[in-house]
C-alpha positions in Angstrom: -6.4 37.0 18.1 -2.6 37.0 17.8 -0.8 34.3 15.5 0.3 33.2 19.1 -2.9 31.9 20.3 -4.7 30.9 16.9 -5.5 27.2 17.0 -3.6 25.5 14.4 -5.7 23.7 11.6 -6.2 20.4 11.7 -7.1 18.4 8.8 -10.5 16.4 9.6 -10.2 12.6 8.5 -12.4 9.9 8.6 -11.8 5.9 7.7 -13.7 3.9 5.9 -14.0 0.4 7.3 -12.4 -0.6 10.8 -11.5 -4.2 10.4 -7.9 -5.2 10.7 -5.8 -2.5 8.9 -8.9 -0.2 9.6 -8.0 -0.1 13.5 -4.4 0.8 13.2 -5.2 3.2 10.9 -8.3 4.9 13.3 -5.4 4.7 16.4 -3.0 6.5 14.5 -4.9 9.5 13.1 -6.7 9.8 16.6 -3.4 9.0 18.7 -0.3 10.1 16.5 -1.2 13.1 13.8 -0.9 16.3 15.7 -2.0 17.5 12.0 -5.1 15.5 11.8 -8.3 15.2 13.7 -10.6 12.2 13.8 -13.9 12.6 13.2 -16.1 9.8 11.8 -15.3 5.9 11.0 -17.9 3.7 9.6 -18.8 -0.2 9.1 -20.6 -2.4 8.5 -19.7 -4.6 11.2 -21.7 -3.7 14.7 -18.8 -4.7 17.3 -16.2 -3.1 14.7 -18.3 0.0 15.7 -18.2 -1.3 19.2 -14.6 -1.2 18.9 -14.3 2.2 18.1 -17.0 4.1 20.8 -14.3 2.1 23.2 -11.5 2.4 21.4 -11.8 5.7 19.8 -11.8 9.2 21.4 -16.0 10.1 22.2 -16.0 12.3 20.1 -15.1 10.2 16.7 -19.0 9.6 15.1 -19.6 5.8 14.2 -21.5 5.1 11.0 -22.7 1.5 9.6 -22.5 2.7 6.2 -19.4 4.3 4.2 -22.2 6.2 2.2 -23.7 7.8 5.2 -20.6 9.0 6.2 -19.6 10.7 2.6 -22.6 12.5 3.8 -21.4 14.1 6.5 -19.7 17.9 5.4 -17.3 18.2 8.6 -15.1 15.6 6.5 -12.1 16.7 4.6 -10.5 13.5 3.6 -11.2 9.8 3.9 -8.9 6.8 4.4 -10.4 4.0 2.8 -9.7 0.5 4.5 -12.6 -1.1 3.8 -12.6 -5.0 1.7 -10.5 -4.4 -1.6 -13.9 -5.1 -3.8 -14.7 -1.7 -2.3 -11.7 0.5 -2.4 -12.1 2.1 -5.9 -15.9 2.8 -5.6 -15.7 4.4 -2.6 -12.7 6.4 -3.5 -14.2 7.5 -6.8 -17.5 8.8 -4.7 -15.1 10.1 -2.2 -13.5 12.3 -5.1 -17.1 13.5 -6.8 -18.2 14.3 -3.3 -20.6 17.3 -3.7 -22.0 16.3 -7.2 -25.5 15.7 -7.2 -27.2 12.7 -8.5 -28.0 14.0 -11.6 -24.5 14.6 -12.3 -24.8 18.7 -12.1 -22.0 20.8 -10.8 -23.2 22.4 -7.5 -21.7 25.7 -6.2 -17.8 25.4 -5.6 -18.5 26.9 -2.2 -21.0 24.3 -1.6 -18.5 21.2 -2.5 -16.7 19.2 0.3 -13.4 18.1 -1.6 -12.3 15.1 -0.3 -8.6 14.1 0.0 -8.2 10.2 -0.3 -5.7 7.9 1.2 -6.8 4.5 -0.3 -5.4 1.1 1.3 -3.7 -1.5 -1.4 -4.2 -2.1 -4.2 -6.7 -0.2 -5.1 -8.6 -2.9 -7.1 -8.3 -6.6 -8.4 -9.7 -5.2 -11.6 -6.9 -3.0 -13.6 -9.4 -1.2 -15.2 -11.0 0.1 -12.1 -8.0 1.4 -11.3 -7.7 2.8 -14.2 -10.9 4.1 -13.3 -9.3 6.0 -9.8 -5.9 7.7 -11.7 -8.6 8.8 -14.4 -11.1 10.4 -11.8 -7.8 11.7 -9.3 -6.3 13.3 -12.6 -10.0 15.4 -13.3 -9.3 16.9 -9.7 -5.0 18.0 -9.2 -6.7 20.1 -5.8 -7.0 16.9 -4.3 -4.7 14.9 -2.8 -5.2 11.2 -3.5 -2.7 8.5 -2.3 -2.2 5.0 -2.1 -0.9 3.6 1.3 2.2 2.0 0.2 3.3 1.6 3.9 7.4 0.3 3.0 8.0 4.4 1.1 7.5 5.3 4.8 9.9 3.3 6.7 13.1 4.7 7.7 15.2 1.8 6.2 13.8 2.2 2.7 14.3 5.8 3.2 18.1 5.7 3.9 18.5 3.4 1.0 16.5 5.9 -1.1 18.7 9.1 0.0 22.1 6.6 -0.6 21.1 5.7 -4.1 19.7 9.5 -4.8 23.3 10.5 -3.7 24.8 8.1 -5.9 26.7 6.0 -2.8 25.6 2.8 -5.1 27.2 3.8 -8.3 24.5 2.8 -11.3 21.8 0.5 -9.0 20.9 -2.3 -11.3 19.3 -5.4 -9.2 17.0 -5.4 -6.6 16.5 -8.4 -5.0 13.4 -8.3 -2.9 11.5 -11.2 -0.3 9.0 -11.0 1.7 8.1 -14.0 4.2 4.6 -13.5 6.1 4.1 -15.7 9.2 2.4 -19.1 8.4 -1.1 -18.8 10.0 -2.2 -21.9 11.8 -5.7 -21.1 12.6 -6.6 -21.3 9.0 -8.2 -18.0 8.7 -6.2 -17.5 6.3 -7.6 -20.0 3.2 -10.8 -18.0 4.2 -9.1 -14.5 3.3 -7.2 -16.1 0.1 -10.4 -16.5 -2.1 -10.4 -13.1 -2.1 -7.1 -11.4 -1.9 -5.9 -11.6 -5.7 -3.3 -13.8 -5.2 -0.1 -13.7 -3.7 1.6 -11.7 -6.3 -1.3 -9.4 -5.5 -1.3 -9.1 -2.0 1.8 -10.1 -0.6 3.9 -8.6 -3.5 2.6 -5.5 -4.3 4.5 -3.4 -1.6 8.0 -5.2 -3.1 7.1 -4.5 -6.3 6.7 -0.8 -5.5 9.5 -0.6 -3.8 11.7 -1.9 -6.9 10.3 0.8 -9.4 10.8 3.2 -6.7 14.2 2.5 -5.8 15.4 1.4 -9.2 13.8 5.0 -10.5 12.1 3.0 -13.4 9.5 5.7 -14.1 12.3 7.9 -15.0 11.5 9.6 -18.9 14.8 10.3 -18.9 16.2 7.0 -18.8 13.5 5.4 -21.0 12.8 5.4 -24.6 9.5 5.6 -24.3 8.4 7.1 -21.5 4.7 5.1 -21.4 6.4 1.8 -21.8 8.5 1.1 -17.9 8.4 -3.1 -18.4 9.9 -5.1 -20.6 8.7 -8.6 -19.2 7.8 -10.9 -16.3 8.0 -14.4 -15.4 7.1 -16.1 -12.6 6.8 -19.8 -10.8 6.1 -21.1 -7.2 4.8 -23.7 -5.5 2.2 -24.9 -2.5 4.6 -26.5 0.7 1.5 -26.4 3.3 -1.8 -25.0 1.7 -2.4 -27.5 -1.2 -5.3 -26.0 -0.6 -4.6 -22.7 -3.1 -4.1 -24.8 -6.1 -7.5 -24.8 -6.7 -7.7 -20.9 -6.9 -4.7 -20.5 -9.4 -2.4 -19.3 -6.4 0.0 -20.7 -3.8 1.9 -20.2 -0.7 5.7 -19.7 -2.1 6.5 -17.8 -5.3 9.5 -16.1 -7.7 8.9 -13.5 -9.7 11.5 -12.1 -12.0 10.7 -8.4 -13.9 12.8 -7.1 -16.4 12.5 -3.1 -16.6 12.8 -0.6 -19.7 15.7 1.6 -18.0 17.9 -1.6 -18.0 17.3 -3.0 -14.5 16.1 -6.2 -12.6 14.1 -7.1 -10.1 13.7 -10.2 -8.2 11.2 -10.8 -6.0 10.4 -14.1 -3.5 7.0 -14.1 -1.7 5.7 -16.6 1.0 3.1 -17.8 3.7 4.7 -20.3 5.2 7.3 -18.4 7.3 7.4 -20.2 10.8 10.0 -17.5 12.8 7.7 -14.6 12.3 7.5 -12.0 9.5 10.8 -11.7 7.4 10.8 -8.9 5.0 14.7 -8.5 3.5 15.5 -6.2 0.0 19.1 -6.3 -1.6 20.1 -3.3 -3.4 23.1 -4.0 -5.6 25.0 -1.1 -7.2 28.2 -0.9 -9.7 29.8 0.6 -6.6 28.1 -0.9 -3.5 25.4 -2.3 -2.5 22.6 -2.5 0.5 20.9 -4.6 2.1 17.7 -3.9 4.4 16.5 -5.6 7.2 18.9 -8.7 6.8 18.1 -10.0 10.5 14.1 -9.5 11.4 14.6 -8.6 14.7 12.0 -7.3 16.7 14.3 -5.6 19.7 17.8 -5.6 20.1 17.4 -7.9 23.5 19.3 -10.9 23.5 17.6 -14.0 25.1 19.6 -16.7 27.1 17.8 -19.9 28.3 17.4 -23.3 28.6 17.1 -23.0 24.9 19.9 -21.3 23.9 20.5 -17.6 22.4 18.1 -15.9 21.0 16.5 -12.9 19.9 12.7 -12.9 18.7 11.4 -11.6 15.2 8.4 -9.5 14.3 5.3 -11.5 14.6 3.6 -10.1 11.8 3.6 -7.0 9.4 2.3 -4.7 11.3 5.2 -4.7 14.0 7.5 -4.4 11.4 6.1 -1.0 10.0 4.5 0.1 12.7 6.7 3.4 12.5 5.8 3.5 8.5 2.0 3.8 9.2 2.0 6.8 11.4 4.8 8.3 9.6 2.9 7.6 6.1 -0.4 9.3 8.2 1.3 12.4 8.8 2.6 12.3 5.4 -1.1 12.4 4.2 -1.9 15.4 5.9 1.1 17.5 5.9 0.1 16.9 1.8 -3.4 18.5 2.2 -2.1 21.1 4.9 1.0 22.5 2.8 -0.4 21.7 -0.9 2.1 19.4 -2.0 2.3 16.4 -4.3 1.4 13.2 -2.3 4.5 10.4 -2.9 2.4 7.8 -3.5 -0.3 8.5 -6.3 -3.0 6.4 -8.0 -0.7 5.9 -11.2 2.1 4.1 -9.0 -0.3 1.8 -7.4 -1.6 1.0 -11.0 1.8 0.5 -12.4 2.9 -2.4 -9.4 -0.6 -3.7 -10.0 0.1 -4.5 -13.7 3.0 -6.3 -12.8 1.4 -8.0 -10.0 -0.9 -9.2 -12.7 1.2 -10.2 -14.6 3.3 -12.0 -12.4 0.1 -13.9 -11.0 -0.9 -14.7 -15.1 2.6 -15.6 -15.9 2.4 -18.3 -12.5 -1.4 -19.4 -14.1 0.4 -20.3 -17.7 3.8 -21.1 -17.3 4.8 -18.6 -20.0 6.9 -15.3 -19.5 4.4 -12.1 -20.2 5.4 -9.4 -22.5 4.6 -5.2 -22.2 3.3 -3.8 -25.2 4.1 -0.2 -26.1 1.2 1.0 -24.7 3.1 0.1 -21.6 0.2 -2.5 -20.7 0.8 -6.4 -20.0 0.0 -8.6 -23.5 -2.1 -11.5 -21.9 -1.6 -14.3 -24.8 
């Protein structure tokens, strides 16, 4: 066979829980990878399975378990998109795949590696994600990444390459805010009691996105390199779910973060947005500075009515980034195709979830929270 006609390798992916995220994720792997291939989803819902025999191309296999489908050898990597209780179990058992229950070593020709791309944040619990950068660090021939949608985005990209070609000057504030779309159906008090808190959930992407832009991960520009924060504060307030009082969270907040390399970050979080989803980061520089996705515009189509003019904003997230997801898919398996380093590994998801927790303790108290040397957050 001549290079001509060989069939070009696809990586074989399967995801891990088809509920909301799940979907998009299945769509875009089937639909929009030329470097991937589909092959098995699993849930535990029966019409999220439903979903995907219509949805899905026929020959995707549907499991009701995530463990059966670990079983199955044809799969190569997993995206894992199931509840967030779930994410760093079933990415550590993802990573041991082809270890035997008694913990013995089979054959290397025998072992299905498994590549990971794990939805955020990888746990509520910092030590069980602890427990994931551990377990990814034990095996550098796979490729485990966290599905920080924003690193994708063409936007945050630009501003990336401006700042890496020094356009900015010295960046030193990034002030960050991220409005989601106030839900009136009240589903969403229902998916609160479990989401970690706002800080958590809504703010994890922004706070990514300042260590990434801000480059505070740097050794060069710290001394010492396992200490990146020096302190957090944070406040906020319930406008329209008094309801999250009683779980120690609430539908507005401010978080301020004060790095080691000499830079700030401000971030402003809410549920409560009624225009649709408003997601806006300033980048100030000693030189110039940027500022990313000032108007949320869905389209650039002007509407003139009865009401006015007008132009109509993304409803929700996922219209926002839709471009990021497929883009951060391909990313994936271009990763395990070429052998590079993924962008996105478990020890940056662990870093912004430290913050996050300490942002969401610092809201609980009142009090600013302090980094140790030890670069972990001092909960008084």
């Amino acid at each position: 066979m001549t290079a001509q006609t060989q069939t070009k390798r696809r990586v074989k992916v399967a995801v891990l829980g088809v509920g909301l995220m799940g979907k998009h994720h299945a769509r875009n792997i089937a639909y929009f990878d030329p470097n991937a291939e589909l092959v098995a989803v699993s849930d535990i819902k029966p019409e999220a399975l439903e979903w995907a025999r219509a949805e899905l191309p026929p020959t995707v296999k549907t499991y009701s378990s995530s463990e059966e489908l670990l079983a199955n050898p044809e799969v190569e990597a997993v995206l894992i998109a199931t509840e967030t209780a779930k994410h760093a179990d079933l990415a550590i058992k993802s990573i041991r795949a082809g270890k035997a229950s008694t913990g013995t070593q089979l054959p290397s020709s025998l072992v299905p590696l498994r590549h990971s791309l794990i939805e955020k944040p990888i746990s509520l619990d910092a030590d069980e994600s602890k427990r994931v950068v551990a377990e990814a660090k034990l095996h550098p021939e796979l490729k485990v990444m966290v599905a920080f949608s924003r690193r994708f985005d063409e936007s945050y990209n630009e501003a990336a390459a401006r700042i890496k070609a020094g356009k900015l000057g010295t960046p030193y504030l990034i002030k960050s805010c991220t409005n989601d779309k106030y839900d009136s159906t009240g589903r969403f008090l229902a998916y609160s009691k479990h989401s970690g808190g706002i800080f958590i959930d809504c703010g994890i992407h922004d706070i990514d996105i300042g260590r990434w832009l801000l480059d505070v991960g740097n050794p060069a520009k710290l001394k010492n390199p396992t200490k990146q924060v020096t302190r957090v504060f944070a406040t906020g307030l319930n406008t329209v779910y008094p309801e999250l009082e009683a779980q120690g969270d609430c539908d507005n907040a401010i978080g301020v973060i004060e790095f080691e390399n000499g830079t700030k970050f401000n971030i402003h979080l809410s549920r409560t947005s009624m225009h649709g989803h408003d997601v806006i980061c300033e980048v100030f520089g000693t030189e110039s500075k940027l500022v990313i996705n000032e108007n949320p515009n869905i389209s650039r189509v002007e509407i003139r009515d009865a009401h006015g003019v007008r132009m109509e904003s993304h409803p929700s997230f996922y219209e926002r980034f839709k471009g990021a997801f497929v883009t951060e898919i391909q990313t994936f398996s271009k990763c395990i195709l070429d052998d590079i380093a993924v962008p996105t590994p478990p020890q940056d998801a662990l870093e912004a979830a430290q913050i996050a927790m300490a942002l969401t303790h610092s809201f609980r108290t009142g009090m600013p929270v302090f980094f140790g040397d030890d670069g972990q957050p001092i909960f008084a």
